[in-house]
C-alpha positions, 0 to 999 in steps of 0.5 A, spaced: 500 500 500 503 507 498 503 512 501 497 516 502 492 510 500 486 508 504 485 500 505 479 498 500 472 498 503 474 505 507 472 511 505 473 518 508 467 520 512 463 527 507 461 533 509 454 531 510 455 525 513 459 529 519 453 534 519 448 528 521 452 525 526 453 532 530 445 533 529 444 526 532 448 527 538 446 535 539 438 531 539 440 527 544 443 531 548 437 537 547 433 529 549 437 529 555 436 536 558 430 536 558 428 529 561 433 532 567 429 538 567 422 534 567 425 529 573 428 537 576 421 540 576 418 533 579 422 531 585 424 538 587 419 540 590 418 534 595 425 535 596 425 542 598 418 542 602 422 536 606 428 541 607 423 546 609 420 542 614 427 540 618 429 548 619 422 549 622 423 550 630 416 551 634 418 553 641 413 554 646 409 560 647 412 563 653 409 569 658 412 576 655 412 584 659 409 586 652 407 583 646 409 590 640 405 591 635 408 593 628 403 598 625 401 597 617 397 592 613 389 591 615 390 592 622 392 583 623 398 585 627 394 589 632 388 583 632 394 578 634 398 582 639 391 583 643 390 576 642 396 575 645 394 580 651 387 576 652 390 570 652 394 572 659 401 571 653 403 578 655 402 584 660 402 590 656 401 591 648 406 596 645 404 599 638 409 602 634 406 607 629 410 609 622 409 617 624 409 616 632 415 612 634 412 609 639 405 610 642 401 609 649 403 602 651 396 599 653 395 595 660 388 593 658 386 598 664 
C-alpha cells in the first residue's frame, strides 16, 4: 500500500455525513436536558418542602412584659398582639406607629 492510500472498503467520512452525526448527538443531548429538567421540576419540590420542614423550630409560647405591635397592613398585627394580651401571653401591648415612634403602651386598664 503507498503512501497516502486508504485500505479498500474505507472511505473518508463527507461533509454531510459529519453534519448528521453532530445533529444526532446535539438531539440527544437537547433529549437529555430536558428529561433532567422534567425529573428537576418533579422531585424538587418534595425535596425542598422536606428541607423546609427540618429548619422549622416551634418553641413554646412563653409569658412576655409586652407583646409590640408593628403598625401597617389591615390592622392583623394589632388583632394578634391583643390576642396575645387576652390570652394572659403578655402584660402590656406596645404599638409602634410609622409617624409616632412609639405610642401609649396599653395595660388593658
Amino acid at each position: 500500500m503507498a503512501r497516502g492510500e486508504e485500505p479498500a472498503g474505507s472511505r473518508r467520512a463527507g461533509p454531510t455525513e459529519r453534519r448528521g452525526g453532530c445533529l444526532r448527538s446535539c438531539l440527544s443531548l437537547l433529549i437529555l436536558a430536558a428529561a433532567a429538567a422534567v425529573i428537576l421540576w418533579l422531585v424538587a419540590p418534595p425535596l425542598l418542602t422536606a428541607g423546609a420542614r427540618w429548619l422549622i423550630v416551634e418553641d413554646p409560647l412563653e409569658r412576655a412584659d409586652a407583646a409590640v405591635a408593628l403598625s401597617g397592613g389591615d390592622g392583623e398585627r394589632l388583632h394578634a398582639s391583643l390576642a396575645l394580651f387576652r390570652q394572659g401571653k403578655a402584660d402590656a401591648i406596645l404599638i409602634v406607629g410609622p409617624d409616632q415612634p412609639l405610642l401609649r403602651i396599653y395595660t388593658g386598664e
